[in-house]
C-alpha positions as CSV (number, residue, x, y, z in Angstrom):
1,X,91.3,-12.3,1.8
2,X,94.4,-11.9,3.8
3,X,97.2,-13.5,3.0
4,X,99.1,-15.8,5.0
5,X,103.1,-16.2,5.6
6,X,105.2,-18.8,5.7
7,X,105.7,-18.6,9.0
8,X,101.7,-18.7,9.8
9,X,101.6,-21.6,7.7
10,X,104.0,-23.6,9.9
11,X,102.4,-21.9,13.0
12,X,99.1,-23.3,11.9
13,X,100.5,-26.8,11.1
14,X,102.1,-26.7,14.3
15,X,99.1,-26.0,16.3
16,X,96.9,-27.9,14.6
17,X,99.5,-31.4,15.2
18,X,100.1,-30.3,19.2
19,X,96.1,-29.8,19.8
20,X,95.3,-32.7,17.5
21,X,98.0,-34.9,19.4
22,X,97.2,-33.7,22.9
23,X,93.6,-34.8,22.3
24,X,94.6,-38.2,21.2
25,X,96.8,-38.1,23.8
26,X,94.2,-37.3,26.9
27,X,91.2,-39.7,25.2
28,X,94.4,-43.0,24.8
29,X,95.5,-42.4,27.9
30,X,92.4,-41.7,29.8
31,X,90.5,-44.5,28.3
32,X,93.4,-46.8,29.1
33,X,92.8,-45.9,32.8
34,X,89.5,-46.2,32.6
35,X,90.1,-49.8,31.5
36,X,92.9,-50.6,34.0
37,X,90.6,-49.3,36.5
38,X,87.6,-51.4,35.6
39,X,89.2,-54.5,35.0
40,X,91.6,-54.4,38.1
41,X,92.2,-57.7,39.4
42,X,89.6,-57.9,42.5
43,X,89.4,-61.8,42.7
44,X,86.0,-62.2,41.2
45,X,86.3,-62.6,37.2
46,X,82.5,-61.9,37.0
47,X,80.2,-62.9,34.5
48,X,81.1,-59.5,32.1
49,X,81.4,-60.6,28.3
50,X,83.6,-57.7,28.0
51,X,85.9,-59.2,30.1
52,X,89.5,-59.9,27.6
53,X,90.7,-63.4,28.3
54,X,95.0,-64.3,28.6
55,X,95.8,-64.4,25.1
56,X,92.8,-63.4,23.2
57,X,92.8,-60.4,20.5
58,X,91.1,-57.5,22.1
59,X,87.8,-56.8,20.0
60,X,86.4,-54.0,22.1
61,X,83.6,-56.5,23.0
62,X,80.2,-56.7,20.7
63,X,81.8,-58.1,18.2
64,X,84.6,-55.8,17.5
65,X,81.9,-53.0,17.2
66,X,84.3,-50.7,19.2
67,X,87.5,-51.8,17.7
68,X,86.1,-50.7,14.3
69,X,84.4,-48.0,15.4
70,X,88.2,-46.6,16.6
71,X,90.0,-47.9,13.5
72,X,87.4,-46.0,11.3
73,X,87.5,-42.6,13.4
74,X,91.8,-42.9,13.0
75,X,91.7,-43.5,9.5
76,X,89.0,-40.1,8.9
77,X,91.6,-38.2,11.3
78,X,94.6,-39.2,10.0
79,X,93.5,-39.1,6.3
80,X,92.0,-35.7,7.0
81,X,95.2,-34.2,8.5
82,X,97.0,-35.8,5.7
83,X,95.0,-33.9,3.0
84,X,95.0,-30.9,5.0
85,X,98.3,-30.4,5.7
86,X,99.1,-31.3,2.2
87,X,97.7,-28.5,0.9
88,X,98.8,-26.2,2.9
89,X,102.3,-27.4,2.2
90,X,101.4,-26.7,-1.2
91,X,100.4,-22.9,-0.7
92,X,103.9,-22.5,1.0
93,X,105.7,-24.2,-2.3
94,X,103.8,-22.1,-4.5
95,X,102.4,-19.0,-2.7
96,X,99.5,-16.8,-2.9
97,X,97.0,-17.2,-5.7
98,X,98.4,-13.8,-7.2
99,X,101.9,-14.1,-7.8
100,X,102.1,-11.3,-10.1
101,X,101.3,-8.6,-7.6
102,X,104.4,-10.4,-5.3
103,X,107.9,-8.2,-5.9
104,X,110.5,-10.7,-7.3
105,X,114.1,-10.9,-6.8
106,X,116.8,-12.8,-8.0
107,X,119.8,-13.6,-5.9
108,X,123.1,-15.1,-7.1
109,X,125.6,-16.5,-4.3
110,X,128.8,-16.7,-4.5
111,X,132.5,-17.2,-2.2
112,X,131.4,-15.8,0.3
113,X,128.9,-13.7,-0.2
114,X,125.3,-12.7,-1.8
115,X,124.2,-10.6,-4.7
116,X,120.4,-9.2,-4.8
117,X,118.9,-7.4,-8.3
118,X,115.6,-6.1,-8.8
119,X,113.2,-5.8,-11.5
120,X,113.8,-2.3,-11.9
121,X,117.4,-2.8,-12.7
122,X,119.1,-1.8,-9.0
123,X,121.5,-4.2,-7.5
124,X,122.6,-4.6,-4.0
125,X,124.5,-6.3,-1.4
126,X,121.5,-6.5,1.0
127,X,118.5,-7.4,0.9
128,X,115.9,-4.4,1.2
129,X,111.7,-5.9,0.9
130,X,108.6,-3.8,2.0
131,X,106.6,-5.3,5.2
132,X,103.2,-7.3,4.1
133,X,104.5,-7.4,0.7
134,X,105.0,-11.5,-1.1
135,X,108.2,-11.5,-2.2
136,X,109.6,-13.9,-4.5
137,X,113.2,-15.1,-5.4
138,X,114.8,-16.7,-8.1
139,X,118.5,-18.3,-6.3
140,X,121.4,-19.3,-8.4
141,X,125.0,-19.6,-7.5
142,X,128.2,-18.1,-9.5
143,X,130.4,-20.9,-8.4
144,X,129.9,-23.4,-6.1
145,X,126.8,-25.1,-3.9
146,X,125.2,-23.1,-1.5
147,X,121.9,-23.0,0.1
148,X,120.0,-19.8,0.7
149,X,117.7,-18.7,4.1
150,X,116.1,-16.5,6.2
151,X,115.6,-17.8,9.6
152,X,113.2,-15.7,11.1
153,X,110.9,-15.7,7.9
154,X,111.2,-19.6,6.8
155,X,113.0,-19.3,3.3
156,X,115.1,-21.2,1.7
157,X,115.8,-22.3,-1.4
158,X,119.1,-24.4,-3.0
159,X,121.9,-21.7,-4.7
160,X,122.9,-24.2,-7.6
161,X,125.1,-23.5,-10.7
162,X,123.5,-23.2,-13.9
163,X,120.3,-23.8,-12.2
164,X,117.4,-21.5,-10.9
165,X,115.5,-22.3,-7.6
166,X,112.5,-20.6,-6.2
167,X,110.9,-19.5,-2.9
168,X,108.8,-16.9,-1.1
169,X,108.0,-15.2,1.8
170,X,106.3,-12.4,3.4
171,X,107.8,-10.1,6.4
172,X,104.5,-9.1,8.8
173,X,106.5,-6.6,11.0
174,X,109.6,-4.7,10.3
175,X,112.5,-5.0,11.3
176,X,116.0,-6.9,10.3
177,X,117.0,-10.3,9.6
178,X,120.0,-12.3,8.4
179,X,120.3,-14.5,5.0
180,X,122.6,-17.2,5.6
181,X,124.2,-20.5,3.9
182,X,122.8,-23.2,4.5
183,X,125.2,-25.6,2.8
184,X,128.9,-26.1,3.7
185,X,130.5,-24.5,0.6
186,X,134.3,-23.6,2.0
187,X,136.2,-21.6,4.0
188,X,134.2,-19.1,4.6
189,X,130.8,-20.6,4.8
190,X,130.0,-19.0,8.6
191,X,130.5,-15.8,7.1
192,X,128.5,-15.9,3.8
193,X,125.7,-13.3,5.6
194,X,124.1,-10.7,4.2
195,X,121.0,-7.7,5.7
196,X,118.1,-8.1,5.3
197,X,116.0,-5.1,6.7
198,X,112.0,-5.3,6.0
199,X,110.9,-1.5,5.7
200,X,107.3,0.4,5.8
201,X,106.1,0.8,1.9
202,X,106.8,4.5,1.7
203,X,110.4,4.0,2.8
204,X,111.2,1.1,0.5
205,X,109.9,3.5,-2.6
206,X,112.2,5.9,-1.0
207,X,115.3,3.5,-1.2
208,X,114.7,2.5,-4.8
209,X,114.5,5.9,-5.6
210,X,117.8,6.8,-3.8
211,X,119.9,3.4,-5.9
212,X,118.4,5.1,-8.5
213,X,119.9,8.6,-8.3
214,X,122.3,9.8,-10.9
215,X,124.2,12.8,-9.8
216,X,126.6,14.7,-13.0
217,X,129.4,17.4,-12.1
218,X,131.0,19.0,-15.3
219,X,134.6,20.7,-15.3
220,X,136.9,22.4,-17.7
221,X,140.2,21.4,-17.9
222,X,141.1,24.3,-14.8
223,X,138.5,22.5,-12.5
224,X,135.9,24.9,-12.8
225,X,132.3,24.7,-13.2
226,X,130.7,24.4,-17.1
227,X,127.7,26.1,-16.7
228,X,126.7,26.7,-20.8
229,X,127.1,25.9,-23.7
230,X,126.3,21.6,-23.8
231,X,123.4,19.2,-23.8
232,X,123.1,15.9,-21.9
233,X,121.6,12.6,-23.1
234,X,121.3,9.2,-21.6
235,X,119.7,6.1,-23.6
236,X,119.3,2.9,-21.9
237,X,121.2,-0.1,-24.1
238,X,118.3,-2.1,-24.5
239,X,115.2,0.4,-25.0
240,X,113.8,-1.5,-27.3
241,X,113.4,-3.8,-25.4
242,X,110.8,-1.7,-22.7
243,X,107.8,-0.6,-23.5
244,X,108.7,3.2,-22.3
245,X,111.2,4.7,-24.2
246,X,113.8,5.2,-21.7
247,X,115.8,8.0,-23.0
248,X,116.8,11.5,-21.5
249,X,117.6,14.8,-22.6
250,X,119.2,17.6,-20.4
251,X,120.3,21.2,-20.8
252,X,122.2,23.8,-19.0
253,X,119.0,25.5,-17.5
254,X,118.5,21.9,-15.5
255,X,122.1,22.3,-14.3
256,X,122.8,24.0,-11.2
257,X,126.3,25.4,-11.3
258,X,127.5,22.7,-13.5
259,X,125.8,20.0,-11.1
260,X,122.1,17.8,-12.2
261,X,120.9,15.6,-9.8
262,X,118.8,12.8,-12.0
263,X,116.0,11.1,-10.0
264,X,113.5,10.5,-12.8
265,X,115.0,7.5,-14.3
266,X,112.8,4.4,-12.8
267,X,114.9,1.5,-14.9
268,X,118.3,0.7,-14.2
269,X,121.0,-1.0,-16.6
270,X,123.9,0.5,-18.8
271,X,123.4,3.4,-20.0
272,X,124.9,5.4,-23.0
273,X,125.6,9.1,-22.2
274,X,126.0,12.1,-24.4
275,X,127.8,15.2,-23.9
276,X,127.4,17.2,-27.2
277,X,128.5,21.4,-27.0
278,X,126.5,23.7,-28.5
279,X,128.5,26.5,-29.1
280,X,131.4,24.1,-30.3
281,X,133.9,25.1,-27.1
282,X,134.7,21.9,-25.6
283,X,135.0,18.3,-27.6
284,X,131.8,16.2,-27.2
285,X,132.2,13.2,-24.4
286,X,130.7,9.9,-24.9
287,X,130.8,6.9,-21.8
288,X,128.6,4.0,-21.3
289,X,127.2,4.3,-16.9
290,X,126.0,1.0,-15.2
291,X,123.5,2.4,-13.9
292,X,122.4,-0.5,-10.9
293,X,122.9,1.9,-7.5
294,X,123.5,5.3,-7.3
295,X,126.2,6.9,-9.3
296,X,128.2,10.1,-9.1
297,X,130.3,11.3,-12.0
298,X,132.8,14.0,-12.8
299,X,133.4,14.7,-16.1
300,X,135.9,17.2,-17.4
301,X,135.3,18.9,-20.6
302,X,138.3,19.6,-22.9
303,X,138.0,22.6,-24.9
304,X,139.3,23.2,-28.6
305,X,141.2,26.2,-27.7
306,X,144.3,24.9,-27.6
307,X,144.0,23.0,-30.9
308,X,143.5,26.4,-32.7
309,X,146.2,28.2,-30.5
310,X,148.5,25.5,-32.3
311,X,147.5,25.9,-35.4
312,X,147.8,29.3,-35.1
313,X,151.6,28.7,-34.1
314,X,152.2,26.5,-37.2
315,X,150.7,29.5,-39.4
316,X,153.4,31.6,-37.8
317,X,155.9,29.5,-38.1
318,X,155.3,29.2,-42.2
319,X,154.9,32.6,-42.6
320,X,158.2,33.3,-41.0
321,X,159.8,30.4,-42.1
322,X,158.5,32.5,-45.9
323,X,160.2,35.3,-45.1
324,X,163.6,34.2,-44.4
């Protein structure tokens, strides 16, 4: 079964009120000729019982058969469009029948702008979704009222403090749109905006794979390259609370030229890292990455040499300090 967007929803809705009301329309105002026609004033009243009378409550003639008759087909129409459109109101509120296979978001607002993170950890300051995918968000604010929307794809949900609203919607084509604030919240309300650019399937893996790219450069003290003698690890703060273990382990063979590009990582957060020598040349290095969009770190190794150069020196100095 295919499912249906927000915006088809209201498309249907729409179409379904303008045919509905241009039919009402032609059979009201076409039977109301008719009538005007056929009981024109010619002169000669006749002998019709149909015939309404100055003052008397139109009954439709045969005893009101007609009037009822009208009153009950309303009443089905009107009741029917009412139930109808009432449920599909309620498929726009809540979604499609399968929410768990929908990609959900959370966006924070704030003066003046918009924060998106993902499930996977990676954060953003635009808004990146996959074309026929449901997509749902979870909108908060950081400070103050604001109102979150996409135009062109018919969300919008309330940015409240303290307070979590939810909507939904579904891009058929791709392309870009704009989230905007809906609710005066300052200043700089007409320029609380943010991106949002609704990419093929393969491209959107792509750009979560790209946020999550981790790229490590090591350097002595003279700038140069470490190419031996350390290992690299990286532990996720919270692993215990995932059901993979989310910890990494690197060596010198995976460097090249003292660089590693780290693309494996799938789950973004802080992350504790490791530098640990082998061969005890340089002092080990620990550092704590947020690892939410793509990160590229230096890190310069400082070696032990000079500590046993000074000692040496002090030894010197005793022994001569001995011989005088």
């Amino acid at each position: 079964m295919e499912v249906q967007t927000r915006v088809d929803v209201f498309e249907d809705i729409f179409l379904v009120f303008l045919g509905l009301g241009t039919i009402v329309g032609v059979v009201v105002i076409s039977y109301t000729l008719y009538n005007a026609y056929k009981y024109r004033d010619t002169g000669d009243p006749g002998d019709d019982e149909d015939l309404p009378s100055v003052g008397e409550l139109p009954t439709g003639g045969k005893g009101g058969k007609k009037l009822f008759l009208s009153f009950g087909l309303s009443a089905i129409i009107v009741i029917s469009l009412v139930v109808w459109t009432y449920g599909m109101l309620l498929y726009v509120e809540d979604g499609p029948d399968e929410p768990e296979e929908a990609i959900e978001i959370d966006v924070e607002g704030f003066a003046f702008g918009w924060n998106f993170y993902y499930e996977n950890g990676v954060e953003s300051d635009e808004l990146v979704v996959p074309v026929d995918e449901p997509v749902r968000v979870q909108v908060t604010s950081d400070d103050v009222w604001h109102s979150f929307g996409i135009n062109g794809l018919r969300a919008k949900a309330d940015a409240i403090p303290g307070e979590q609203d939810e909507t939904w919607f579904m891009a058929e084509e791709t392309g870009e749109h704009t989230v905007e604030c809906f609710e005066l919240c300052g200043f700089g309300h007409s320029g609380m905006n943010a991106p949002v650019e609704v990419v093929e399937q393969d491209r959107y893996d792509e750009w979560l794979d790209e946020m999550l790219t981790m790229n490590i450069t090591l350097e002595d003290e003279n700038g140069d390259r470490v190419t031996e003698g350390f290992e690299l690890s990286l532990e996720h703060q919270e692993n215990d609370q995932y059901e993979e273990d989310l910890s990494f382990s690197y060596d010198e063979a995976d460097f090249e030229n003292g660089t590693i590009s780290i693309t494996e990582i799938e789950q973004g957060g802080d992350y504790d890292l490791e530098i640990t020598p082998t061969d005890d040349q340089f002092e080990p290095v620990e550092d704590s990455v947020e690892f939410v969009e793509p990160v590229d770190e230096t890190y310069t190794l400082e070696g032990l040499v000079e500590e046993t150069e000074e000692t040496d020196d002090e030894s010197d100095d005793a022994d001569d300090g001995g011989d005088n």
